[in-house]
C-alpha positions as a LaTeX table, in Angstrom:
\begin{tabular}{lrrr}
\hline
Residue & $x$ (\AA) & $y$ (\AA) & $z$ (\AA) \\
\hline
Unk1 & $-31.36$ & $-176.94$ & 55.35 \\
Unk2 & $-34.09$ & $-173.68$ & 56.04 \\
Unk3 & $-32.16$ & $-170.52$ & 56.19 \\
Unk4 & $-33.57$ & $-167.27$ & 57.45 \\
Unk5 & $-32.33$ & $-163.76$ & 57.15 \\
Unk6 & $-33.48$ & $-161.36$ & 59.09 \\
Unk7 & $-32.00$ & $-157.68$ & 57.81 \\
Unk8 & $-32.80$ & $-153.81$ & 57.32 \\
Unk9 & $-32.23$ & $-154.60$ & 53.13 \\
Unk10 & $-34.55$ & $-156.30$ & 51.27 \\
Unk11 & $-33.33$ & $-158.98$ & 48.48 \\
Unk12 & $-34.78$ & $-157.71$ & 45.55 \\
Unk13 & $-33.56$ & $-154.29$ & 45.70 \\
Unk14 & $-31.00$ & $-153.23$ & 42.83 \\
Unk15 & $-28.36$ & $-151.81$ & 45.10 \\
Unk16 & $-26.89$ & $-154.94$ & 46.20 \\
Unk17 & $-24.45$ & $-155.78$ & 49.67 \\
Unk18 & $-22.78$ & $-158.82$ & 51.23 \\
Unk19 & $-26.38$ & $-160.42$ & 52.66 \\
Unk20 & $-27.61$ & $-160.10$ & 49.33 \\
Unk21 & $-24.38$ & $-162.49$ & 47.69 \\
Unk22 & $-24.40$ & $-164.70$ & 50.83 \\
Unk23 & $-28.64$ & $-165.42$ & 50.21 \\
Unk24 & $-27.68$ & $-165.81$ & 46.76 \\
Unk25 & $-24.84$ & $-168.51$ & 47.14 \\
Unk26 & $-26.68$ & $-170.28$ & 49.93 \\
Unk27 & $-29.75$ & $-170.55$ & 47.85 \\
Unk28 & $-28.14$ & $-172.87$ & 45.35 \\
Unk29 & $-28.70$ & $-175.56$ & 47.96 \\
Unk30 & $-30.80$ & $-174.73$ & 50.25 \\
Unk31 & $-34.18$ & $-173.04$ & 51.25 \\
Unk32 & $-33.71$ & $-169.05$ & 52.26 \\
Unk33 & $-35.88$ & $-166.80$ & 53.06 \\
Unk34 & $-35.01$ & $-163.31$ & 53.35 \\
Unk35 & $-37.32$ & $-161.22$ & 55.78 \\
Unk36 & $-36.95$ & $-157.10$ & 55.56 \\
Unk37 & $-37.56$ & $-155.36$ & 58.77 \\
Unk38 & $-37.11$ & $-151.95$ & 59.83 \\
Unk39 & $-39.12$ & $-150.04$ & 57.37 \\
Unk40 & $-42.93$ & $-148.65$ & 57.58 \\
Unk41 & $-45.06$ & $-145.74$ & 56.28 \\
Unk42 & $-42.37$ & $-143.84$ & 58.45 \\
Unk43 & $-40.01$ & $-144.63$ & 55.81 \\
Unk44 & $-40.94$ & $-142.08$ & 53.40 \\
Unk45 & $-39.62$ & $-139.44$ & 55.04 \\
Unk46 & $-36.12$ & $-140.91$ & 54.50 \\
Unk47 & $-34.03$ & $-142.17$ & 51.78 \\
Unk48 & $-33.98$ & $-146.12$ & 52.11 \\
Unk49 & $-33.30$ & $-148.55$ & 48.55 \\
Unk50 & $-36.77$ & $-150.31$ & 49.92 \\
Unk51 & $-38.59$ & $-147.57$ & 48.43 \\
Unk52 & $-38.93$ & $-149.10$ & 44.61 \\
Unk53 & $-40.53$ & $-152.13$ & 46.28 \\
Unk54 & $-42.88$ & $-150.48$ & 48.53 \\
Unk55 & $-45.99$ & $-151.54$ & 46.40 \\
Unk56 & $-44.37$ & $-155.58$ & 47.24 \\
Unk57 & $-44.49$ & $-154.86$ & 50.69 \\
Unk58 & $-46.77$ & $-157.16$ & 53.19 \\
Unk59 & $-46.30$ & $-160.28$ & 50.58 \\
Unk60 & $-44.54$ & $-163.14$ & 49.86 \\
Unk61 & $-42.97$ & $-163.90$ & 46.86 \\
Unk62 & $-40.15$ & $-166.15$ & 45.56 \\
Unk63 & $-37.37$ & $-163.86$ & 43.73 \\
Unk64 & $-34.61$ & $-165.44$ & 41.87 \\
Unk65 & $-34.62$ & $-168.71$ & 44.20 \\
Unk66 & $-34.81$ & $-166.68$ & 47.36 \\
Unk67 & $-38.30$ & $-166.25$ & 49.18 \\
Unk68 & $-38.87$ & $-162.73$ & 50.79 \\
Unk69 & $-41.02$ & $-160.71$ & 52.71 \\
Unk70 & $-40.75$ & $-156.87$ & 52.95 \\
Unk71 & $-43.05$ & $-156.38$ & 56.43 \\
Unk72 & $-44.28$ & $-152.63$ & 56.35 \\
Unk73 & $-46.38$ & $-151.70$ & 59.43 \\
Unk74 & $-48.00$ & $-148.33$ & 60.08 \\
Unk75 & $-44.47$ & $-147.60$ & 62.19 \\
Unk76 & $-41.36$ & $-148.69$ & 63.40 \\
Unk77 & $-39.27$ & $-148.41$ & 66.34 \\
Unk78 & $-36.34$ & $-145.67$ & 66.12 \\
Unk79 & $-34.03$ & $-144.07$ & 67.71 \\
Unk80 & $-35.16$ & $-141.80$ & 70.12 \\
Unk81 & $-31.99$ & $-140.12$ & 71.19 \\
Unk82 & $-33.29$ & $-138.50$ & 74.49 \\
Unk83 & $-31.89$ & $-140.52$ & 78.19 \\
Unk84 & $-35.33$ & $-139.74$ & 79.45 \\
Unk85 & $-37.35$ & $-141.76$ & 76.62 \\
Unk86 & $-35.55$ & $-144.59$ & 77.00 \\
Unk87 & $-38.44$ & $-146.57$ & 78.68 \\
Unk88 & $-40.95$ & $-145.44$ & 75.78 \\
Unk89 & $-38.01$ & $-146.36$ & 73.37 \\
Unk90 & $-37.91$ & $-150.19$ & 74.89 \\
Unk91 & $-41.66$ & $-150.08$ & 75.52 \\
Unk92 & $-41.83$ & $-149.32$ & 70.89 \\
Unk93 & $-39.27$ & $-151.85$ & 70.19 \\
Unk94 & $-40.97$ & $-154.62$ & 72.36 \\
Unk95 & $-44.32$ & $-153.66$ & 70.63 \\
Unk96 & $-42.89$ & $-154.14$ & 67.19 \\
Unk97 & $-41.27$ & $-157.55$ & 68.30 \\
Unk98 & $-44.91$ & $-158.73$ & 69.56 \\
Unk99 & $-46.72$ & $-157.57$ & 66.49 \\
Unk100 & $-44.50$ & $-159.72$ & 64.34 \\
Unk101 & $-46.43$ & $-161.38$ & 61.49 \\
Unk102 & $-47.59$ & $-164.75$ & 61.35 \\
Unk103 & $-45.57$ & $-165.70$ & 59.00 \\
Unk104 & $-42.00$ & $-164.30$ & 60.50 \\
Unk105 & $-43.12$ & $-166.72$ & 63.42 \\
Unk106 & $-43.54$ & $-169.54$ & 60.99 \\
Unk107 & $-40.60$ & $-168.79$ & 59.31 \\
Unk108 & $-38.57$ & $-168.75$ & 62.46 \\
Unk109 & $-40.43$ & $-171.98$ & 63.63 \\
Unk110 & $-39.21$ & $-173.90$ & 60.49 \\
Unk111 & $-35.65$ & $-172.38$ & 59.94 \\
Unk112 & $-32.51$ & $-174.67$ & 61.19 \\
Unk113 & $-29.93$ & $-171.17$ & 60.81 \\
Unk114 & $-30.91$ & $-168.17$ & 61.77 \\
Unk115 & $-29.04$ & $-164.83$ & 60.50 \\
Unk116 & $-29.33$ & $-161.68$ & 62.71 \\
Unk117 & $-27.74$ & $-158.58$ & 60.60 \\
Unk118 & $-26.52$ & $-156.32$ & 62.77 \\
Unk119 & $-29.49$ & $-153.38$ & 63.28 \\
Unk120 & $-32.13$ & $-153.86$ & 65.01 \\
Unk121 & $-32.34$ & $-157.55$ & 64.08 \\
Unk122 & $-31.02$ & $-158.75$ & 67.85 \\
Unk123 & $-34.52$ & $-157.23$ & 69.32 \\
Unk124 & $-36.31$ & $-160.67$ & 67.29 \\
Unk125 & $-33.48$ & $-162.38$ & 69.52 \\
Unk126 & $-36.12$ & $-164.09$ & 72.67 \\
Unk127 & $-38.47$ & $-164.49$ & 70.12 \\
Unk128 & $-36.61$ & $-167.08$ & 67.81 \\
Unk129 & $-35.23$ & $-168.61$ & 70.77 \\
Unk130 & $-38.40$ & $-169.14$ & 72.44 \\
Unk131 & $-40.24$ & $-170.19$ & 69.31 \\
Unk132 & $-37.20$ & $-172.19$ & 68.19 \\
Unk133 & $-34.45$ & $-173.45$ & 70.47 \\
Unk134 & $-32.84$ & $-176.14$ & 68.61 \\
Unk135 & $-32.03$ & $-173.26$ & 65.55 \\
Unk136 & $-28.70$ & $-171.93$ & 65.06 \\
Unk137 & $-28.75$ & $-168.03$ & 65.79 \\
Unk138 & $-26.01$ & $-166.47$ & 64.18 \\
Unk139 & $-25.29$ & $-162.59$ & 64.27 \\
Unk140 & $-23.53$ & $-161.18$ & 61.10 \\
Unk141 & $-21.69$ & $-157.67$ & 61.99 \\
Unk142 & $-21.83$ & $-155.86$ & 59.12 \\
Unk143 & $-21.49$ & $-152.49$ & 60.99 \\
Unk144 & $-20.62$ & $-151.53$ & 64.47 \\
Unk145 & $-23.90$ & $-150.26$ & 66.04 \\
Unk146 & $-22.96$ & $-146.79$ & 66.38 \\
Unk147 & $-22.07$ & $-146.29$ & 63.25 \\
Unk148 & $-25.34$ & $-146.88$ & 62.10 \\
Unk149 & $-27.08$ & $-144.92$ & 64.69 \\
Unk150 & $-28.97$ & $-147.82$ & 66.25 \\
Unk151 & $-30.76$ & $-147.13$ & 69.13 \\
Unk152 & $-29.52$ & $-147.91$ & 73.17 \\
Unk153 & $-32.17$ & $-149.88$ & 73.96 \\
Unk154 & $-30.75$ & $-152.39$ & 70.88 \\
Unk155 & $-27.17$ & $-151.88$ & 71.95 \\
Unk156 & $-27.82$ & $-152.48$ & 75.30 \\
Unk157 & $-29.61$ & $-155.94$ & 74.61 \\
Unk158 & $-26.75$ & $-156.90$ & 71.95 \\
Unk159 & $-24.66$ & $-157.25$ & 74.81 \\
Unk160 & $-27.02$ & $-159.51$ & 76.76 \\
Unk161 & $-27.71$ & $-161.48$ & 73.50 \\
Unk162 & $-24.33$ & $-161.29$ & 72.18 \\
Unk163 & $-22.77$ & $-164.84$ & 74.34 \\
Unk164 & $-26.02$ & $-166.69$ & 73.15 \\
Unk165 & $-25.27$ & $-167.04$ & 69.89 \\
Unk166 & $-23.77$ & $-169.80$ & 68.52 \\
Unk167 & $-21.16$ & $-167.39$ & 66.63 \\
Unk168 & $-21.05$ & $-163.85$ & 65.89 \\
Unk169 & $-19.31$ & $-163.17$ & 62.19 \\
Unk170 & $-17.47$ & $-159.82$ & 62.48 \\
Unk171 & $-16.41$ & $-158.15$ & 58.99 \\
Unk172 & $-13.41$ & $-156.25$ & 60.82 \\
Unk173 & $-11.23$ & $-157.47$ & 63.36 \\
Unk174 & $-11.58$ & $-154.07$ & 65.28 \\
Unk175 & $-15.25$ & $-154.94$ & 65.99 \\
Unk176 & $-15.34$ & $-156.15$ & 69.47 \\
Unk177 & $-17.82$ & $-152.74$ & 71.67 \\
Unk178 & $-21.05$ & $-154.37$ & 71.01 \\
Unk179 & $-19.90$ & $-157.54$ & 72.65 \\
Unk180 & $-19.67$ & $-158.98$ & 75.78 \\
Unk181 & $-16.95$ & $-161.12$ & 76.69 \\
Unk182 & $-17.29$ & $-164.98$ & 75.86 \\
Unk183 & $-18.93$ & $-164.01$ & 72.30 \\
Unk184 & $-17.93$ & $-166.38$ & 70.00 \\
Unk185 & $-16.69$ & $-164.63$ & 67.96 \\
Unk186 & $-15.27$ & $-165.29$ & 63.80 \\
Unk187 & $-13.70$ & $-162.64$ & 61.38 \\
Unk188 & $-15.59$ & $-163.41$ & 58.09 \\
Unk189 & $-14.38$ & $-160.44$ & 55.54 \\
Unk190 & $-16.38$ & $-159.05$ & 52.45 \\
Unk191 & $-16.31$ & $-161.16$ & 49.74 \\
Unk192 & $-16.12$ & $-159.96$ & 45.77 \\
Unk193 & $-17.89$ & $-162.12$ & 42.86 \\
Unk194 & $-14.43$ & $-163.07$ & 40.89 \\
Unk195 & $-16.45$ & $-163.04$ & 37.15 \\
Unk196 & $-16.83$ & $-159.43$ & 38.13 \\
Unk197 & $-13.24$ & $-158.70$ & 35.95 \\
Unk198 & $-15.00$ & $-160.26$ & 32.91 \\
Unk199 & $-17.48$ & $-158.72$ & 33.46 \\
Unk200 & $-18.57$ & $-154.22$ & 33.32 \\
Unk201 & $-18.53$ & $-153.89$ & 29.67 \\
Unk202 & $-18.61$ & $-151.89$ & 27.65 \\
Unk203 & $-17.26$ & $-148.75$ & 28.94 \\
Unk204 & $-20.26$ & $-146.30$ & 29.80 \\
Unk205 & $-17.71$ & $-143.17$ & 30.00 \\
Unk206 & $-17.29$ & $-141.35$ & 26.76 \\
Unk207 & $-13.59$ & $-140.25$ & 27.66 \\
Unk208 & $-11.72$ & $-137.86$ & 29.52 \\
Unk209 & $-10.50$ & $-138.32$ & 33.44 \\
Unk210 & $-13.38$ & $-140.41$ & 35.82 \\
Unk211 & $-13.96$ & $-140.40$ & 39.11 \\
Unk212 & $-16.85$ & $-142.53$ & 40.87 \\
Unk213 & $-18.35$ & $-142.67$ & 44.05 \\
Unk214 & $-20.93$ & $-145.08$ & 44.92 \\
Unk215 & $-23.52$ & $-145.83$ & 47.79 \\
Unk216 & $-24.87$ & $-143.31$ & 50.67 \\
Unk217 & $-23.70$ & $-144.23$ & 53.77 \\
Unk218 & $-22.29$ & $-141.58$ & 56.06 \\
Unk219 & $-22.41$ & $-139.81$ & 52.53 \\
Unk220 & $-20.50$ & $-136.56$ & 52.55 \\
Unk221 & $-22.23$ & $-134.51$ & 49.79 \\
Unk222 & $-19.16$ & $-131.00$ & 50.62 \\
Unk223 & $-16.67$ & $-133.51$ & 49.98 \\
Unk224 & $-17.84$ & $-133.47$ & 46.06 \\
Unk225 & $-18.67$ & $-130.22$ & 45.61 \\
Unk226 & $-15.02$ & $-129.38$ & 47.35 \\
Unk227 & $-13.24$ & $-132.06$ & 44.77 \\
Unk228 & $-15.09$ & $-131.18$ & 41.51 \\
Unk229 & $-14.28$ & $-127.53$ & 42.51 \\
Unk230 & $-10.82$ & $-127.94$ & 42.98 \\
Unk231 & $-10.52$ & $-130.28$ & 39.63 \\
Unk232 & $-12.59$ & $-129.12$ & 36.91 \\
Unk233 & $-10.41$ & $-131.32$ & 34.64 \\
Unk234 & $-12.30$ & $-134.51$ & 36.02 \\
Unk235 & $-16.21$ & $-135.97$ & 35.64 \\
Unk236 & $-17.21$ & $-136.95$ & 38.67 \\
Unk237 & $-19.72$ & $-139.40$ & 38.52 \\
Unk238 & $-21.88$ & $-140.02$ & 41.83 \\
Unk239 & $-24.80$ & $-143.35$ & 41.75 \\
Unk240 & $-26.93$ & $-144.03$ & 44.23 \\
Unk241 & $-25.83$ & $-141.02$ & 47.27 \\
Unk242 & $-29.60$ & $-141.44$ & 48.62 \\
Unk243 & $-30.18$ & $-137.64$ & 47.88 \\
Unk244 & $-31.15$ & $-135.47$ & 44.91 \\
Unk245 & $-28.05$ & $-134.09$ & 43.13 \\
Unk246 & $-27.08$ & $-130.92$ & 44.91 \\
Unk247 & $-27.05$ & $-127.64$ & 43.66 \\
Unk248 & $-23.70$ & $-126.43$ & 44.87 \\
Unk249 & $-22.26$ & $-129.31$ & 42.57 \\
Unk250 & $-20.40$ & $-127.72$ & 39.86 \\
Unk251 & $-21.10$ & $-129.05$ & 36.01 \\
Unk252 & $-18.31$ & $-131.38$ & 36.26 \\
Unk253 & $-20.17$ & $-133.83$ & 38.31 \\
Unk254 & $-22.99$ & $-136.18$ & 37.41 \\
Unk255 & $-25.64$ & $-137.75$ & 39.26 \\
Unk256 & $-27.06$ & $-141.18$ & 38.97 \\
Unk257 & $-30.38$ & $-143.16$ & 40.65 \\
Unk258 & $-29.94$ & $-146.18$ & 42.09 \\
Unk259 & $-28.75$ & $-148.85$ & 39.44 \\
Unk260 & $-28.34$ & $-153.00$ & 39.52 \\
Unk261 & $-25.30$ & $-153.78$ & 40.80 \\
Unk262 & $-24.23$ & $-155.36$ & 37.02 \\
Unk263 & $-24.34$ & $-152.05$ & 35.97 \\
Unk264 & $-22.70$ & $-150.12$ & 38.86 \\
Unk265 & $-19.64$ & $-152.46$ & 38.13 \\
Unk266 & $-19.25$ & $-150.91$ & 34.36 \\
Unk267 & $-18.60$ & $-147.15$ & 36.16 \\
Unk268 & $-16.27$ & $-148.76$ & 38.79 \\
Unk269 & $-14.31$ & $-150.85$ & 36.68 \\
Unk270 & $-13.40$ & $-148.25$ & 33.81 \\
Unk271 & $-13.30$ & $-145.13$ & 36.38 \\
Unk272 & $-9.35$ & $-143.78$ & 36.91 \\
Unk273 & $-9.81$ & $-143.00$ & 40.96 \\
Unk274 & $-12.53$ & $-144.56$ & 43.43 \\
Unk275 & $-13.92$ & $-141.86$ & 46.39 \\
Unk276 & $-15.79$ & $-142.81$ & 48.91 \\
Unk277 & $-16.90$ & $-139.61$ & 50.57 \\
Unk278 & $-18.21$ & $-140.93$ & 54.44 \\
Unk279 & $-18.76$ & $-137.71$ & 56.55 \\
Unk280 & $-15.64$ & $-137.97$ & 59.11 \\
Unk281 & $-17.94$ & $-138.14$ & 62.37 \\
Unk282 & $-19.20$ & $-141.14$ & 63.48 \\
Unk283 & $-16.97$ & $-143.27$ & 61.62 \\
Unk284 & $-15.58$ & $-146.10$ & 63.42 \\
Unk285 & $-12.34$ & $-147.81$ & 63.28 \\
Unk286 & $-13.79$ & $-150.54$ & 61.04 \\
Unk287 & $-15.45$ & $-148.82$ & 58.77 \\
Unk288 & $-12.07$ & $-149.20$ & 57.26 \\
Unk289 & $-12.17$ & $-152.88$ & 56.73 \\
Unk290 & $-15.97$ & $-153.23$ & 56.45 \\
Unk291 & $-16.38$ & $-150.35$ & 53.83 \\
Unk292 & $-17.05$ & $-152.80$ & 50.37 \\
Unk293 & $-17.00$ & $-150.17$ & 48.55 \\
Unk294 & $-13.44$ & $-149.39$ & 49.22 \\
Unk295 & $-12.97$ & $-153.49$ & 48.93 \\
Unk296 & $-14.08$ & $-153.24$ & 45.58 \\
Unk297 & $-12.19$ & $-150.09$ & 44.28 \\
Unk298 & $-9.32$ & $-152.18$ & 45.26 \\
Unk299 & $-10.65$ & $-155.26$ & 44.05 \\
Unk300 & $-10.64$ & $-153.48$ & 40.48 \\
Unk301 & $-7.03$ & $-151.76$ & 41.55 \\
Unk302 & $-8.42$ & $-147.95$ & 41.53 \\
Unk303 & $-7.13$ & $-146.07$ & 43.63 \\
Unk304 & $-8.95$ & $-144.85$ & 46.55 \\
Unk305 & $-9.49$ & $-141.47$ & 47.89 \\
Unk306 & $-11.41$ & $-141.39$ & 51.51 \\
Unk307 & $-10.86$ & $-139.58$ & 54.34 \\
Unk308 & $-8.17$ & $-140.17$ & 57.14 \\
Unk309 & $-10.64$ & $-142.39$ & 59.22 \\
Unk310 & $-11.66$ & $-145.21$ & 56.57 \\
Unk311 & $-7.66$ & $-144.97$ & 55.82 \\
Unk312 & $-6.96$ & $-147.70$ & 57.95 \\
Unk313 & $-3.30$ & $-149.78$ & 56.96 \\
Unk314 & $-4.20$ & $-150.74$ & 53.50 \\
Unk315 & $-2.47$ & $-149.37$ & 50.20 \\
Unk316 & $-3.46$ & $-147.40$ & 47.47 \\
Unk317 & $-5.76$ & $-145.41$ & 49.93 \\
Unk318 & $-5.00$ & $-141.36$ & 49.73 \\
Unk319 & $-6.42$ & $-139.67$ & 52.65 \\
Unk320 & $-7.98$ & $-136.14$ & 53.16 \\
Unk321 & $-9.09$ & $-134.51$ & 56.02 \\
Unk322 & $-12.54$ & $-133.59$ & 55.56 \\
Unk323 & $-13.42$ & $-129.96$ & 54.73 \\
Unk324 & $-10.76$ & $-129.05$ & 54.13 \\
Unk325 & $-10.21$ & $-128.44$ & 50.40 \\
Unk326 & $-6.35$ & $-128.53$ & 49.91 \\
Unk327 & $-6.28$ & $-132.25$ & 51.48 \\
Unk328 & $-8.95$ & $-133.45$ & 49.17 \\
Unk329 & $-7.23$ & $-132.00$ & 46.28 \\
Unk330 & $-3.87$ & $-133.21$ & 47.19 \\
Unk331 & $-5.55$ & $-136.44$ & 47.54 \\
Unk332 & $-7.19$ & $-136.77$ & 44.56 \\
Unk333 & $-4.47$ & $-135.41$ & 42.59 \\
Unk334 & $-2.04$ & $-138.43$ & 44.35 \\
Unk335 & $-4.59$ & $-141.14$ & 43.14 \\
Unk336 & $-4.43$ & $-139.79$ & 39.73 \\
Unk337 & $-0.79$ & $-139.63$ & 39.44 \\
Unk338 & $-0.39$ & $-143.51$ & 41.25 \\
Unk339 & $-2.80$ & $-145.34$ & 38.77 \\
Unk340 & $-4.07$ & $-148.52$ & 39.03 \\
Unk341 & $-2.40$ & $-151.31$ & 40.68 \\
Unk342 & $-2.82$ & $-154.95$ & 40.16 \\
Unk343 & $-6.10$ & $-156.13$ & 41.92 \\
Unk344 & $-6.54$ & $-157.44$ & 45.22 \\
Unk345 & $-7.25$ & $-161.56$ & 45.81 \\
Unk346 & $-10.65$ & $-161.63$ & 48.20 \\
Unk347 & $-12.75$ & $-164.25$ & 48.83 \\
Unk348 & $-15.38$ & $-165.37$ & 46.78 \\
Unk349 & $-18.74$ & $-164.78$ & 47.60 \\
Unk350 & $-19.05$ & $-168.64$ & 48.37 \\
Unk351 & $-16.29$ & $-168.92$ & 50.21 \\
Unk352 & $-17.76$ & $-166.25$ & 52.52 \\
Unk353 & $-21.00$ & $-168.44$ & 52.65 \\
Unk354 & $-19.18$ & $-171.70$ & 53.51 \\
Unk355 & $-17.53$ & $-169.50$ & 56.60 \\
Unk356 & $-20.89$ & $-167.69$ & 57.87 \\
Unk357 & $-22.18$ & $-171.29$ & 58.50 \\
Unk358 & $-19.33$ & $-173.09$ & 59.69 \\
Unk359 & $-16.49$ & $-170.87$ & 60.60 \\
Unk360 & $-15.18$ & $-173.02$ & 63.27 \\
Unk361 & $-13.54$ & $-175.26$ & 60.05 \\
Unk362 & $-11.86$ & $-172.25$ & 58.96 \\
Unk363 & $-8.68$ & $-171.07$ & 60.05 \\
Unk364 & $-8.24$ & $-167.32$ & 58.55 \\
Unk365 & $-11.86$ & $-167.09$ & 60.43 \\
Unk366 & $-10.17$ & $-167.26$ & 64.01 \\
Unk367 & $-9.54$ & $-164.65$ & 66.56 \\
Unk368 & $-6.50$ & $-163.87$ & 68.57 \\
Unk369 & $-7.62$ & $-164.41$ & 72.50 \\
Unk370 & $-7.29$ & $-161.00$ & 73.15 \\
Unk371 & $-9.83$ & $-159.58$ & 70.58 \\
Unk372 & $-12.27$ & $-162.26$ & 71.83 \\
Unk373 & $-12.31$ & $-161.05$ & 75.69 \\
Unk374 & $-12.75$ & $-157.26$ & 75.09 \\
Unk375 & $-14.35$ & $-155.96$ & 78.15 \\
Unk376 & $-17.43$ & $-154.18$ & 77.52 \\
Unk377 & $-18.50$ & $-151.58$ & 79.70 \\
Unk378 & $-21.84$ & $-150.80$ & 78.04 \\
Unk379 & $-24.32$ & $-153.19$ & 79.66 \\
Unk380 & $-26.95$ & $-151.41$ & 81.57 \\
Unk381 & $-29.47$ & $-154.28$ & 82.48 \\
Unk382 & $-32.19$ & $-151.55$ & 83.32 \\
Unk383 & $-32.80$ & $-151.78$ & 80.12 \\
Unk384 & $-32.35$ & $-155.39$ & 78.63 \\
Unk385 & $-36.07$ & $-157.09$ & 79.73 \\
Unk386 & $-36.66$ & $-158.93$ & 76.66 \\
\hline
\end{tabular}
């Protein structure tokens, strides 16, 4: 079996998600190859975990049973955010489908599955379906599109796209805008590597009360200067927020660079409280079961401080409203006083494998009717030429 991913991450890059587990597991028996898109010279002008592999970029190579290919053009298409340069917008993302490398082509011509991430990933849709019909095409929704700011012109050919697949995996059950009715769809949650509570030793902290916050997503860098202000008693301890630390931080809190994911786990599982600071707008009802972060605080039993829209119905979440700095220290100062809880059962990291190939075998993977037939009032087919 010849797997390919196609995804905004690349697999070598310390800060690790749920593609980079799935490549991992599914690499034990078969071929994968993991192809990074959506980054160029334009890149530099943003934060993006790519950036300490730049100098790997336009090559092969074979990393820790996985091949991969970080493709870095001059440019790449983005968001344009204007109505009126929505034509140029299509016209830049059907350019950067044609100027596809020779060896994405090959890659797609010799793959039997092929994973879409959710991103601009869909836009490659006509392409591996032209170059390869007999593949699977499977989209994996990470994130809802707007959350991650994607562009119209890929929204708008999701929908078209979306019934073609053979299955669309959906982290959250609430995921159902950026599909058109008749998706098949399958609700495949995160996954958590079970050795993980053997593993995080030894303790990195050196004492006192911890707090961590990890990734940069919809990072809200107020929130910790708010917190640490309003509980000098506590070391905050922020890895990986995409940003230099800021200087309205008080003393109390400490920055970290990006880290491997081995030792990320040593600051979660020791910390007393997990936060995980998304800036309030834009976040979507999901976000709430999609946020791993949050999966993994609980994993771990931490308690979880986030704001009232990544709240969601689970337990041992405390919920602020952002900005305002009496919620976040009345939320912080609940986590502290519930303590950890006994730890969450997830799936494994294979099990979540096994189910993005074959969810149909699955039954936790199925959909009520209703969440499969959304309506989706979206579609615009001005702008969905392929």
């Amino acid at each position: 079996m010849n797997v390919l991913i196609l995804s905004a991450h690349d697999f070598r890059t310390p800060r690790k998600a749920g593609r980079h587990f799935v490549a991992e597991k599914l690499a034990k028996t078969m071929t994968v190859r993991f192809f990074s898109i959506r980054y160029s010279w334009l890149s530099r002008r943003r934060p993006d975990p790519r950036h300490v592999i730049a100098d790997k970029a336009n090559r092969q190579e074979h990393y820790q049973g996985v091949d991969c290919y970080l493709w870095k053009p001059w440019l790449h298409p983005f968001n344009m955010r204007q109505p009126a340069l929505r034509w140029l917008e299509g016209l830049c993302y059907r350019l950067y489908v044609a100027l596809a490398p020779k060896l994405l082509r090959q890659w797609m011509q010799e793959a039997d599955v092929i994973f879409f991430e959710s991103g601009i990933a869909p836009v490659f849709f006509d392409k591996a379906k032209a170059l390869n019909p007999k593949a699977r095409l499977v989209y994996v929704a990470a994130d809802e599109l707007d959350a991650i700011d994607v562009a119209e012109y890929v929204k708008q050919l999701m929908v078209r796209v979306s019934t073609q697949f053979d299955h669309v995996i959906v982290n959250s059950r609430n995921m159902v805008k950026d599909f058109a009715p008749g998706s098949r769809r399958f609700f495949v949650p995160h996954g958590i590597d079970e050795t993980l509570r053997d593993q995080g030793e030894p303790n990195p902290y050196s004492g006192g009360i911890n707090a961590i916050a990890v990734g940069s997503m919809l990072f809200d860098a107020d929130f910790i200067t708010l917190a640490a202000t309003a509980h000098p008693e506590i070391q905050f301890h922020v890895i990986g927020c995409g940003r230099p630390r800021d200087p309205a931080w008080p003393a109390n809190v400490t920055a970290y660079d990006e880290m491997p994911f081995a030792e990320t786990v040593r600051y979660v599982k020791h910390a007393h409280i997990g936060l995980a600071p998304y800036r309030p707008e834009g976040i979507p009802p999901s976000l709430a079961d999609t946020s791993l972060k949050l999966q993994q605080y609980a994993f771990f039993g931490l308690p979880a401080v986030c704001p009232i829209q990544a709240a969601g119905q689970h337990g041992h979440r405390f919920a602020y409203q952002a900005g305002d700095q009496d919620s976040i220290s009345r939320a912080v100062t609940d986590a502290l006083a519930a303590g950890r809880q006994a730890g969450i059962s997830v799936l494994n990291w294979q099990q979540v494998a096994e189910r993005y190939m074959s969810p149909e075998l699955f039954e936790d993977t199925k959909l009520p009717d209703h969440q499969i037939s959304d309506p989706v009032l979206r579609l615009d087919t001005r702008v969905d030429t392929p």
